[in-house]
C-alpha positions as CSV (number, residue, x, y, z in Angstrom):
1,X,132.8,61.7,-1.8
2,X,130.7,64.6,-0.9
3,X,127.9,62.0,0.9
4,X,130.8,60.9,2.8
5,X,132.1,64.5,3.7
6,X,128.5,65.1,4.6
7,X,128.1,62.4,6.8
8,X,131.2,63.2,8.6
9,X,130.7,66.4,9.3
10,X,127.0,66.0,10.3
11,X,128.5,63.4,12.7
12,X,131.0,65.8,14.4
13,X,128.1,68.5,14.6
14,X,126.2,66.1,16.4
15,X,128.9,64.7,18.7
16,X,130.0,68.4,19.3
17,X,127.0,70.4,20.3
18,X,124.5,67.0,21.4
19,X,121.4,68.7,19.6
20,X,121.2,65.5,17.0
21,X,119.2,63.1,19.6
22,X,116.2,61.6,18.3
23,X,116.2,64.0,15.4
24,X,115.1,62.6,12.3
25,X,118.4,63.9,9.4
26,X,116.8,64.9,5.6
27,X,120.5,65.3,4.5
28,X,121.5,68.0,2.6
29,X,119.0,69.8,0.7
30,X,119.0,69.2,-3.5
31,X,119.4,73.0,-4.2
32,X,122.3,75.2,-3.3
33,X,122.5,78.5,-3.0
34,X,125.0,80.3,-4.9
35,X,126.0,84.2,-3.8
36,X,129.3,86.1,-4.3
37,X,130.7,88.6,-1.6
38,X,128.7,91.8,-1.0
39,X,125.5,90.3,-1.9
40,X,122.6,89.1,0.2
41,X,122.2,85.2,0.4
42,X,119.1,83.9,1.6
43,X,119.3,80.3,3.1
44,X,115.3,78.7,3.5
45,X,114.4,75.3,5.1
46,X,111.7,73.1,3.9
47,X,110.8,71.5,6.9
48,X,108.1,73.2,7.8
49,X,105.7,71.6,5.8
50,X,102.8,69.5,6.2
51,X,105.0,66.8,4.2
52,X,106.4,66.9,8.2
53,X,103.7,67.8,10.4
54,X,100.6,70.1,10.8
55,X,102.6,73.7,11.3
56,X,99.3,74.9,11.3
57,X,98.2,73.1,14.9
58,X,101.5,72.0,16.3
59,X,103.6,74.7,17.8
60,X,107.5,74.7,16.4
61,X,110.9,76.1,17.1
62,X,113.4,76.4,14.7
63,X,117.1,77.1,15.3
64,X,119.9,77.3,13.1
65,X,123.5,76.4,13.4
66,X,127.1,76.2,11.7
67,X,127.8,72.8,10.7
68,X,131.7,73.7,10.9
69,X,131.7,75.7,14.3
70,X,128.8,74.0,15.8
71,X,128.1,76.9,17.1
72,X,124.5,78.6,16.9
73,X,122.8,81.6,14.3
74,X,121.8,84.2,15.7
75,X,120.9,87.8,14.5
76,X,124.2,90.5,13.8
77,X,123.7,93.5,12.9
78,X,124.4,94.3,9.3
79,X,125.4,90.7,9.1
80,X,123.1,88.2,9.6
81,X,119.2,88.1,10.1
82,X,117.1,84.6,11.4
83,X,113.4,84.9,11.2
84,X,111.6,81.4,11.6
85,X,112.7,78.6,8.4
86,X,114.5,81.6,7.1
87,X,118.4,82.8,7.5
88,X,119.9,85.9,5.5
89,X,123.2,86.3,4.8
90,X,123.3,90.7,5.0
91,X,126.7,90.9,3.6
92,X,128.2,87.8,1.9
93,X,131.8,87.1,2.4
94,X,133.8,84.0,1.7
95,X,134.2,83.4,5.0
96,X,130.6,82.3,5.4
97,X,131.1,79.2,2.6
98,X,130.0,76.2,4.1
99,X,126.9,74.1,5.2
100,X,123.9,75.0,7.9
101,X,122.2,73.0,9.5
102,X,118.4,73.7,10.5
103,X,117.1,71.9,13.7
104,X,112.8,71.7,13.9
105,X,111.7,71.0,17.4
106,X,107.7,70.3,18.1
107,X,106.4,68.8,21.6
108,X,107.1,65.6,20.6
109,X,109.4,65.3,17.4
110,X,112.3,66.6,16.0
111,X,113.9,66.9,12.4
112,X,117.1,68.1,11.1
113,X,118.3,69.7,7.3
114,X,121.3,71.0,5.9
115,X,121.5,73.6,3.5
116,X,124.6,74.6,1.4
117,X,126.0,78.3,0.8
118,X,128.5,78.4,-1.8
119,X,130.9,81.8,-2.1
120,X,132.5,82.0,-5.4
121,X,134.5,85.1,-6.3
122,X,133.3,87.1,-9.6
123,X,135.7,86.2,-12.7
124,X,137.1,88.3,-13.9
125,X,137.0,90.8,-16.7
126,X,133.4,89.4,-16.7
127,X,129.9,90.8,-15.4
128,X,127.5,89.0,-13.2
129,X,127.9,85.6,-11.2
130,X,129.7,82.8,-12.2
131,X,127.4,80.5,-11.8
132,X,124.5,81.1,-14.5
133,X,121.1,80.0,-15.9
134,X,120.6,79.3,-19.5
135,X,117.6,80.4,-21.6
136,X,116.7,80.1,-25.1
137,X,114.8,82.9,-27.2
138,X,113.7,82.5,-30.6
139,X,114.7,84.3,-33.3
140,X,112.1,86.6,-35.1
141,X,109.8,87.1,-32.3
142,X,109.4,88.9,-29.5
143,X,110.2,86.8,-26.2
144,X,110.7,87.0,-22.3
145,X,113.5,86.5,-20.0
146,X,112.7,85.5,-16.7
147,X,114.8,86.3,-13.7
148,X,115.5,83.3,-11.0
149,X,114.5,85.2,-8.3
150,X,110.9,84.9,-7.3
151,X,111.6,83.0,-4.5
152,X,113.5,86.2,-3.0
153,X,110.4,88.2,-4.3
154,X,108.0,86.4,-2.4
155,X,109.5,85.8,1.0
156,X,109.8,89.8,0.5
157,X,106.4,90.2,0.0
158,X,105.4,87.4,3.2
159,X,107.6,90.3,5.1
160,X,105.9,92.9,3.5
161,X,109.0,94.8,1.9
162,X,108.8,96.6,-1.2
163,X,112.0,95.2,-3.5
164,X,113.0,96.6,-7.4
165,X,114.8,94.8,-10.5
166,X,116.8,96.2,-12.8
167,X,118.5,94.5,-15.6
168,X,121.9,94.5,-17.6
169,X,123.4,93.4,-21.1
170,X,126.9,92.4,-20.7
171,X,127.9,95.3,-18.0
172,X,125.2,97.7,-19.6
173,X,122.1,98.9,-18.4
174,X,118.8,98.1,-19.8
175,X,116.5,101.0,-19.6
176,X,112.5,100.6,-19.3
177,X,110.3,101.4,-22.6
178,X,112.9,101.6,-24.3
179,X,112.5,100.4,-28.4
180,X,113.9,97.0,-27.8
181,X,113.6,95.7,-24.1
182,X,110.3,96.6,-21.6
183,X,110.2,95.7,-18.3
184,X,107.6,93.3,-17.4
185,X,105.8,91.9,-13.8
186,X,107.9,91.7,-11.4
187,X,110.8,89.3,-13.2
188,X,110.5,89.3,-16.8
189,X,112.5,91.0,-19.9
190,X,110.4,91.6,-22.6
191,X,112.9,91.5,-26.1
192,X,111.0,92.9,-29.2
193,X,112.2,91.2,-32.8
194,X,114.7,88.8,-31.2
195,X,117.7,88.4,-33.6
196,X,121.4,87.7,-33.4
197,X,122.6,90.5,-31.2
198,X,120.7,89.7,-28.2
199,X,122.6,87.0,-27.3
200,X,124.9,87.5,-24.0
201,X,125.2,87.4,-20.6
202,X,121.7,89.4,-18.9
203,X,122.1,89.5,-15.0
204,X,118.8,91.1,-13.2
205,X,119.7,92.5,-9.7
206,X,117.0,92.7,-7.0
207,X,117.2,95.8,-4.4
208,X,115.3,95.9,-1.0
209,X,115.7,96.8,2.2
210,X,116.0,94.5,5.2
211,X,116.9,95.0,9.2
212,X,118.2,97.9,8.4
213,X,120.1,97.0,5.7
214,X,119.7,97.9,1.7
215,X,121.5,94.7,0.2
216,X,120.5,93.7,-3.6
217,X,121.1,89.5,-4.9
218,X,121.4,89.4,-8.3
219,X,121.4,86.5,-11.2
220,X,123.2,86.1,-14.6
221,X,120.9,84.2,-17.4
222,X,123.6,82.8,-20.5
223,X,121.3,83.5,-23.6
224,X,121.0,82.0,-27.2
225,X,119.0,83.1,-29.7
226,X,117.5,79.7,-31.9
227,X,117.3,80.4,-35.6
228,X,113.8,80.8,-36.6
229,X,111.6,77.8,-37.9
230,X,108.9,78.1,-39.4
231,X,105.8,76.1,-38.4
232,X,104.9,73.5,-40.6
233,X,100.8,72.9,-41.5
234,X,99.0,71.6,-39.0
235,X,96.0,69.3,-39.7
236,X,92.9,70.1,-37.1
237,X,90.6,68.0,-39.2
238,X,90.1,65.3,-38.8
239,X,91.8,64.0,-36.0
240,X,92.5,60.2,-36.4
241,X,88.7,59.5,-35.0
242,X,85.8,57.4,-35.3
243,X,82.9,59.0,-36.1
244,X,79.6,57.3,-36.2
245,X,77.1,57.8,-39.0
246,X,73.5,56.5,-39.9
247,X,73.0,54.4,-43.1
248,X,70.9,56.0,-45.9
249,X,71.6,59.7,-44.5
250,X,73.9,62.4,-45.5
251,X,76.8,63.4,-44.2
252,X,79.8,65.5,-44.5
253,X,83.3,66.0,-43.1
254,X,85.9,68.9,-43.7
255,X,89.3,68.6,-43.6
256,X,90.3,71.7,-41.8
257,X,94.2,72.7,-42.0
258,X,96.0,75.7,-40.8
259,X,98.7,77.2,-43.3
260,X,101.3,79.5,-41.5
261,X,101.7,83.1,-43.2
262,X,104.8,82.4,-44.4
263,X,105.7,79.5,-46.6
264,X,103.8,77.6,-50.1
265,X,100.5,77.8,-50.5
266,X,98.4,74.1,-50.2
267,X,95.8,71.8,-50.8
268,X,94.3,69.6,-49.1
269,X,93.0,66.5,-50.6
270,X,90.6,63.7,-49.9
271,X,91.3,60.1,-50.2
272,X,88.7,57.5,-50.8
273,X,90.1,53.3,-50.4
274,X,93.6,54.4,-51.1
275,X,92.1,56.7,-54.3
276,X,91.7,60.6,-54.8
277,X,87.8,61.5,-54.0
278,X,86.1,63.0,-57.2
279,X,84.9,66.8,-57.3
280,X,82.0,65.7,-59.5
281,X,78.5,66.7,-57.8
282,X,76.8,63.4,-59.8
283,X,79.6,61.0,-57.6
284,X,77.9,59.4,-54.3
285,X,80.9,60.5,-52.8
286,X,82.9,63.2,-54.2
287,X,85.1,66.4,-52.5
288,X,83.9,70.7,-52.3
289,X,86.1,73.5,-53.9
290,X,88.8,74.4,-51.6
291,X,87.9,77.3,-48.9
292,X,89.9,79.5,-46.9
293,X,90.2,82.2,-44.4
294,X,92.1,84.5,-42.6
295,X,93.3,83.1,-39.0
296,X,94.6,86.0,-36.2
297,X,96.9,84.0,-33.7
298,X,98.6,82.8,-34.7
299,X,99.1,84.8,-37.7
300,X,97.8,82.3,-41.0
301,X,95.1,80.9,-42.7
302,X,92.7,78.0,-42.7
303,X,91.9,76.0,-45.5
304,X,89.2,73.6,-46.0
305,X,87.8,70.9,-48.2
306,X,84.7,69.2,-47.6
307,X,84.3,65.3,-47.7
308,X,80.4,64.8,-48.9
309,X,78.6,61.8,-48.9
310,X,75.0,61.9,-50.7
311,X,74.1,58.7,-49.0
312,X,75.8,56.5,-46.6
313,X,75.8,52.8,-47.5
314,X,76.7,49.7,-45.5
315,X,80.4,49.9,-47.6
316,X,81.1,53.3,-46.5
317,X,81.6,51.3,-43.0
318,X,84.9,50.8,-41.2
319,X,86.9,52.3,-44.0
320,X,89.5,55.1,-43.3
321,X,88.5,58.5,-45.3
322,X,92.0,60.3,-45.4
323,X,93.0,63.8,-46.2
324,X,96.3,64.6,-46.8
325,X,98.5,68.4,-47.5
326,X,100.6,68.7,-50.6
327,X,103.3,71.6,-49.9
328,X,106.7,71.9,-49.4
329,X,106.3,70.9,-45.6
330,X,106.0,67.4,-44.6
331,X,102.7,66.4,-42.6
332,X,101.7,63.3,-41.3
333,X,98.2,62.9,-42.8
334,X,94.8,62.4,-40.9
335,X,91.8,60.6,-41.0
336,X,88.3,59.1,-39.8
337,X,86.7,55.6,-39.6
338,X,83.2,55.9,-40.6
339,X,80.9,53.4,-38.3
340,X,77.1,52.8,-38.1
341,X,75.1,54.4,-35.3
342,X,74.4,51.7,-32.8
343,X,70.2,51.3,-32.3
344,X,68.6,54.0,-30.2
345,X,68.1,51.4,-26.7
346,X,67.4,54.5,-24.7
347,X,63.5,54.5,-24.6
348,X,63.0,50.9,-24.7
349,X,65.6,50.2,-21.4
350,X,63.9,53.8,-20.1
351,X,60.5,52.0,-20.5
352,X,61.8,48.5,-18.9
353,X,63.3,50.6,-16.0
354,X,60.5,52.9,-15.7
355,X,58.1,50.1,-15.8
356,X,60.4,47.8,-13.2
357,X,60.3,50.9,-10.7
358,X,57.3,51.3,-11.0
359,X,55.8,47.7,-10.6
360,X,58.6,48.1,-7.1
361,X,57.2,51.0,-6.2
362,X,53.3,49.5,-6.7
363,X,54.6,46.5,-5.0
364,X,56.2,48.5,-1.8
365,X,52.8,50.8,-1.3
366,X,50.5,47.0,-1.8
367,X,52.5,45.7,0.8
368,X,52.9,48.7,3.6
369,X,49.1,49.0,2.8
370,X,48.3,45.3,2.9
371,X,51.1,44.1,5.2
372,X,48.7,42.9,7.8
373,X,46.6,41.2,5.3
374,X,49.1,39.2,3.5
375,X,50.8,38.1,7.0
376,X,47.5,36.7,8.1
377,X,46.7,35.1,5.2
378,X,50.4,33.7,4.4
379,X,49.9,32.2,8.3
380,X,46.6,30.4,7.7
381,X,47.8,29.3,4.2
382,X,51.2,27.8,5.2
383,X,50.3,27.4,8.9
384,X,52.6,24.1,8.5
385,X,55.5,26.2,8.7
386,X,54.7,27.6,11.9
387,X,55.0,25.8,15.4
388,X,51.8,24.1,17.5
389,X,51.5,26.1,19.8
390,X,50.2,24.1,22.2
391,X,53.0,22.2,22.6
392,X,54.8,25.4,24.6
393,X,52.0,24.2,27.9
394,X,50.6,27.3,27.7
395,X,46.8,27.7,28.9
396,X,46.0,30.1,27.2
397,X,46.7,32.7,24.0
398,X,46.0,36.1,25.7
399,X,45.9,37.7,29.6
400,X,42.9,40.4,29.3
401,X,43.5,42.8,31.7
402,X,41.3,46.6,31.6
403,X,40.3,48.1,34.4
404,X,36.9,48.1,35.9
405,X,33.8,49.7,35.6
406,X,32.9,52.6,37.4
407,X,29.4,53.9,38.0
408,X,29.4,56.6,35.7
409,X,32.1,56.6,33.0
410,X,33.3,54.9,29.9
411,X,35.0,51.9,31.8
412,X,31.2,50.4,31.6
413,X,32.0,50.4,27.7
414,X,35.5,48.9,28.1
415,X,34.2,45.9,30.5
416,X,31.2,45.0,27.8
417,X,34.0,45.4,25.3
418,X,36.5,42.5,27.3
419,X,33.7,40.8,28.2
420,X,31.4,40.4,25.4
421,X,33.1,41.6,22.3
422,X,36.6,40.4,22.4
423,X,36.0,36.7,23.1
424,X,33.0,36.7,20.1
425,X,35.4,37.7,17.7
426,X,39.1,36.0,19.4
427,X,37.5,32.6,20.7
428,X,34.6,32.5,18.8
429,X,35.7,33.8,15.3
430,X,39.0,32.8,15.2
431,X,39.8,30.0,17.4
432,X,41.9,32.0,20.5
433,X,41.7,31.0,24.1
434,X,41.7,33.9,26.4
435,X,42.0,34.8,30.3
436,X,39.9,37.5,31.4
437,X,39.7,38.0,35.3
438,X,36.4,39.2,35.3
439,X,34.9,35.9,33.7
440,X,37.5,32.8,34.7
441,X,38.8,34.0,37.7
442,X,37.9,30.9,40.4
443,X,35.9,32.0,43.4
444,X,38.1,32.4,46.5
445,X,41.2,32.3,44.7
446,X,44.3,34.8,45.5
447,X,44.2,38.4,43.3
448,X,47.9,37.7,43.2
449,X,48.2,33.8,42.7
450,X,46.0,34.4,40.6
451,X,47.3,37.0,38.0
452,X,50.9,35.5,38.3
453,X,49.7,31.4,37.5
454,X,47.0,33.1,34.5
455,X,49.7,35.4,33.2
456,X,52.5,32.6,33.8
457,X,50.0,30.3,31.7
458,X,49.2,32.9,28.6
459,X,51.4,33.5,25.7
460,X,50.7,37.1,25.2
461,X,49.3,40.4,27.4
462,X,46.3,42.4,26.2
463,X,46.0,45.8,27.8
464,X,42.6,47.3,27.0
465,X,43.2,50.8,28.2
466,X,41.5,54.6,28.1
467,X,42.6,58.2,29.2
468,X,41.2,57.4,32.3
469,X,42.3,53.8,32.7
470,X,45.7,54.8,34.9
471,X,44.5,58.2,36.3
472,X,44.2,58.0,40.2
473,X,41.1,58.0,41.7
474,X,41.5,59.9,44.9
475,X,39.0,58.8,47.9
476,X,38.6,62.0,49.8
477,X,37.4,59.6,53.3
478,X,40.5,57.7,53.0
479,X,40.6,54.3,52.4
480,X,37.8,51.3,53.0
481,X,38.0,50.8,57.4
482,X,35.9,48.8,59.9
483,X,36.1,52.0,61.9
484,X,33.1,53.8,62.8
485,X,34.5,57.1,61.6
486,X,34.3,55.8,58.1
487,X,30.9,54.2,58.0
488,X,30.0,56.7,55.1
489,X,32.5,55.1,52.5
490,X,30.3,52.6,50.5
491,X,30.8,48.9,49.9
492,X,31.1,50.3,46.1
493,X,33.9,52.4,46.7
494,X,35.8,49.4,48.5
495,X,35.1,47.2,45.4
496,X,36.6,49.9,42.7
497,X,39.3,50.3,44.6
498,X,40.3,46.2,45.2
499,X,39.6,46.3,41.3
500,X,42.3,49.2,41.2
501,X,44.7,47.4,42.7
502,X,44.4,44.1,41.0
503,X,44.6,46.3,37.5
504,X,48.1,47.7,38.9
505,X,49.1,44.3,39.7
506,X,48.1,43.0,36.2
507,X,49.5,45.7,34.5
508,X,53.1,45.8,37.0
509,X,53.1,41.8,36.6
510,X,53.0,42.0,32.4
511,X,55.2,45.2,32.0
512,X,58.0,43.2,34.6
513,X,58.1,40.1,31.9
514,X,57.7,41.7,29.0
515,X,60.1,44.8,29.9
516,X,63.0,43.7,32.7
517,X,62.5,39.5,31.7
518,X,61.3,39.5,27.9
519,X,59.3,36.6,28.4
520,X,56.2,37.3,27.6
521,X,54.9,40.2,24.2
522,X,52.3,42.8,25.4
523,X,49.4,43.8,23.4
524,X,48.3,48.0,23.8
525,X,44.8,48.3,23.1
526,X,43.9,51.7,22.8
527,X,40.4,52.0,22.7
528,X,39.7,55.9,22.9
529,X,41.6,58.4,21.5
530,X,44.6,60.8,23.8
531,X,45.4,63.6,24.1
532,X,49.0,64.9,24.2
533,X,48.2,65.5,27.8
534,X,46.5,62.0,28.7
535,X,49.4,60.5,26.8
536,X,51.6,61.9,29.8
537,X,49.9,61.0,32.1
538,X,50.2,56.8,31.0
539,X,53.2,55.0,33.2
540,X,56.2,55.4,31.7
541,X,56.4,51.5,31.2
542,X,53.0,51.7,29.3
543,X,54.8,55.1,27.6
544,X,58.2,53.0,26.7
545,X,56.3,50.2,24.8
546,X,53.2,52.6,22.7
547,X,56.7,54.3,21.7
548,X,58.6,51.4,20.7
549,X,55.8,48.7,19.3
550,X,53.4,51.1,18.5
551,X,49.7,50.3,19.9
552,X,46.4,48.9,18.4
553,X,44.1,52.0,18.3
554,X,40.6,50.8,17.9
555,X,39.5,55.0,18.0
556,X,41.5,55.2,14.0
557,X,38.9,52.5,13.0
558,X,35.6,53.7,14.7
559,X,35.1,56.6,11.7
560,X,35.6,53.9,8.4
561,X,34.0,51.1,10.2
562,X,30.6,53.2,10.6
563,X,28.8,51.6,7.8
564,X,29.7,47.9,9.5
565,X,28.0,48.7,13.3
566,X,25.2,46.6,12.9
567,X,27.3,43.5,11.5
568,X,28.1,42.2,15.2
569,X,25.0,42.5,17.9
570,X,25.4,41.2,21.4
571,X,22.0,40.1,22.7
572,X,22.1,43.1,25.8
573,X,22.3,45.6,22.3
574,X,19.0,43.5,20.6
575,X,17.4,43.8,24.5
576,X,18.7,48.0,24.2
577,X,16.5,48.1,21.3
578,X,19.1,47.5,19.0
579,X,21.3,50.4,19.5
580,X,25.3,49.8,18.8
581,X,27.4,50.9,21.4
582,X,31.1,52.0,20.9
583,X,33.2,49.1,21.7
584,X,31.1,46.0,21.6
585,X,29.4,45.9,18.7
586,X,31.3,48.7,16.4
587,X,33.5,46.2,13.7
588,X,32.9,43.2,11.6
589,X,35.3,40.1,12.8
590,X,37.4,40.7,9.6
591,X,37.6,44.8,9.9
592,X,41.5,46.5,10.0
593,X,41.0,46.7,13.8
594,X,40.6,43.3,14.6
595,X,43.2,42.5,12.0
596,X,45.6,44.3,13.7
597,X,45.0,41.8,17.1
598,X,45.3,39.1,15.2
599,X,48.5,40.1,13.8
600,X,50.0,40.7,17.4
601,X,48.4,37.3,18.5
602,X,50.6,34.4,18.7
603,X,50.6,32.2,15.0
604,X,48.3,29.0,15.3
605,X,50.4,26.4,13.5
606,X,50.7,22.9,12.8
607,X,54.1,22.0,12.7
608,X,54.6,19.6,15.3
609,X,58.2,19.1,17.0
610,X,59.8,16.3,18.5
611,X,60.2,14.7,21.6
612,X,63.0,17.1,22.2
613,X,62.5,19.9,21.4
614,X,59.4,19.8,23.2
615,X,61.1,19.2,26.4
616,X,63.1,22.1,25.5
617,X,60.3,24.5,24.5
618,X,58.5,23.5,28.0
619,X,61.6,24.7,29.7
């Protein structure tokens, strides 16, 4: 019936003042709040709560209203005061009975709550409010009442007014310090040596000050004293466990009670399969003399009786040892399970882990150290699982491009090194087929047929390269001219820089596939060490793909590979007098360097494909 009142009038509030669209209704709230005429009421909505939304980030308004009048809360002096979730009554009369309704707006929700204010008269002949709180204090102690009103203290404090409680027994007023009652907190009664007569009606009544106004709220607590009981023994040991012991050791467990002050003495005693344990020293098993001390808070004593057990056997296993109290007080009694220690696996499955993280860890540095090795060798070893790869109508394995020599500079070393070196160890060594412009370019033949059909035909890109391999070579004269003004510019000069030019095209050619098309893998060969500088200065194409594949860097090899110089002659060294120069004769055919090409050429196998797939790979 009051759901249905509820509804109804929630529905006329809505119909009359139009505020209830696309609000979401929590009802009426669970707690009501109860005042009597004169006092201060304070009426609080939960809805701002993160249960609702984030009052933190999302800005709110809050109004409140009468669900009878329809009509809106606002502040009066003396009468009523609206701050936020928060509505004071200043002066309760019965008038203001009834039910209010909060509405919580955001940018883009809205809820609705009612809350319920009940008036009720005082009765009379009796102090305090009729509706009261019930408490219980026990008898022979001292004990605390605590006043209801915390919630009125701490929206005081969130305010930051100053309130005071006083309390009253039955229309009298209870002094502080005083030899039975002490005031203590903010909301508690202290009661020294509770008995009979301090049962009654206790009311506490909060003063404070607010808009103006000193109001007090008060609230009457309906206590009962509870005959004392006293506590009965408690048994802290054992505590129904298992407890796990090693055979052939010794071992002992106490039976630990505490005995209240008041009450018959005990003793604890130790049960053995369903029989009394012996005190007798020369028993396997027997019990100690009884022990006990004195115990503070609360007030008592411990007592004690040890369980001893010269030597555990394979019998004393999975039995309950139980020790029981005889006194005047019923108590459940207590035991223990004995069990056997389970083997000690912790070193041997540490040593099996230890020794499995290690053989990983072993295994990851052999690999990362050998990786190049083992790839090479699992290639030649199961080359059947790998392609033939010349059924892809490729010409050849590798493009060599590097620039040309100059007449005084290290390029003289790179051409020996594409020249002489690189085909004794790629073709001769190991098999490859290479392009190099310098040696199988045909006579006559286009610069730029000729690097698109070679590179078109090749399955990979080498780039032999050096800091000065992409620097610009300025010609103060200008360019190479017929005219009579430039006569001085050599035949020389006109060479280096055609040899320029058909480098850039090699190199713009290989990046285009590789980078824009992805049709064809480049090879970086860096054969001298750069600087941070000369790195810079490298196109950012050539830049882009030493960052992202990394590049073959025959300088990191020149220092170990010392010892191996005179492994590899070309016959112009033998006619030098022997001498090794840097790049043509400084590594042995199965050195790290030349490992690393060989990893970045393409795999030789001997899988052969069919018809089809043939067709399909020459496409």
């Amino acid at each position: 019936e009051t759901f249905t009142s509820l509804l109804r009038s929630t529905f006329c509030f809505c119909k009359l003042t139009g505020f209830c669209d696309n609000c979401t209704n929590y009802h009426l709230q669970f707690e009501w709040v109860f005042s009597v005429p004169g006092h201060v009421a304070m009426l609080n909505s939960t809805l701002v709560s993160r249960r609702y939304f984030d009052y933190t980030t999302v800005p709110y308004n809050i109004t409140w209203y009468n669900l009878k009048t329809g009509q809106e809360m606002i502040n009066q002096t003396d009468k009523v005061f609206v701050l936020r979730e928060t509505m004071w009554f200043l002066n309760v009369t019965l008038e203001d009975n009834g039910e209010y309704v909060t509405i919580l707006r955001t940018p883009s929700r809205c809820f609705m709550q009612s809350t319920k204010l009940v008036v009720e008269p005082p009765i009379p002949g009796e102090c305090g409010k009729p509706q009261k709180a019930y408490q219980e204090l026990q008898a022979g102690v001292a004990h605390l009442l605590n006043c209801p009103l915390m919630d009125y203290i701490q929206k005081l404090k969130s305010y930051d007014i100053s309130s005071t409680i006083t309390w009253s027994k039955d229309c009298t007023h209870i002094s502080d310090e005083t030899e039975k009652y002490q005031y203590r907190d903010s909301t508690k009664l202290n009661i020294d040596g509770v008995d009979s007569h301090h049962s009654g009606l206790y009311t506490c009544v909060l003063t404070f000050t607010l808009d103006g106004v000193v109001g007090s709220v008060s609230e009457t607590i309906n206590a009962t004293v509870k005959d004392r009981e006293y506590p009965v023994p408690q048994i802290f040991e054992p505590a129904n466990e298992t407890i796990k012991a090693k055979e052939g050791s010794r071992f002992t467990k106490k039976c630990l009670v505490f005995v209240p002050t008041v009450g018959q003495s005990l003793d604890p005693i130790w049960f053995v399969r369903d029989l009394k344990a012996s005190n007798k020293t020369s028993e396997r098993i027997y019990v100690s003399e009884k022990m006990s001390r004195k115990h503070d808070a609360p007030a008592g004593f411990l007592v004690e009786r040890l369980l001893i057990f010269s030597k555990v056997t394979a019998e004393d296993f999975n039995l309950n040892y139980t020790c029981l109290v005889m006194s005047s007080r019923v108590q459940p009694p207590a035991y223990f399970t004995l069990i056997p220690v389970e083997p000690d696996l912790i070193l041997p499955v540490g040593c099996v882990f230890g020794s499995l993280i290690l053989v990983f860890i072993m295994s990851v540095t052999i690999f990362y150290t050998f990786r190049i090795s083992i790839v090479l060798w699992f290639r030649e070893t199961f080359s059947i699982l790998y392609t033939d790869k010349d059924l892809d109508g490729k010409l050849y394995d590798a493009y060599v491009a590097y620039s040309q020599p100059q007449p005084v500079g290290f390029e003289e070393e790179v051409e020996k090194f594409a020249l002489h070196t690189l085909p004794q160890v790629l073709e001769e060594t190991w098999g490859y087929k290479l392009f190099i412009e310098g040696r199988d370019g045909l006579p006559g033949q286009s610069k730029v047929d000729s690097v698109e059909e070679n590179i078109q035909a090749s399955r990979c890109f080498i780039l032999l390269y050096t800091a000065s391999t992409f620097i610009c070579r300025q010609q103060t004269n200008g360019t190479c001219s017929n005219s009579s003004d430039k006569t001085r510019k050599t035949q020389s000069t006109c060479d280096r820089e055609c040899s320029e030019s058909m480098h850039h095209l090699e190199c713009v050619a290989a990046m285009h596939r590789s980078l824009l098309e992805g049709s064809l893998k480049v090879v970086l060969v860096e054969l001298e060490e750069l600087s941070s500088d000369q790195l810079a200065l490298l196109p950012e194409s050539v830049q882009h793909l030493r960052k992202k594949q990394g590049a073959v860097c025959l300088w990191k090899n020149v220092a170990a590979s010392k010892r191996w110089r005179k492994c590899l002659r070309t016959e112009e060294d033998e006619e030098d007098g022997g001498k090794d120069s840097y790049l043509s004769a400084s590594f042995c055919p199965s050195s790290r360097f030349w490992k690393e090409v060989r990893y970045q050429m393409p795999v030789k196998g001997r899988r052969r494909v069919g018809s089809r797939e043939t067709v399909l790979l020459n496409k």
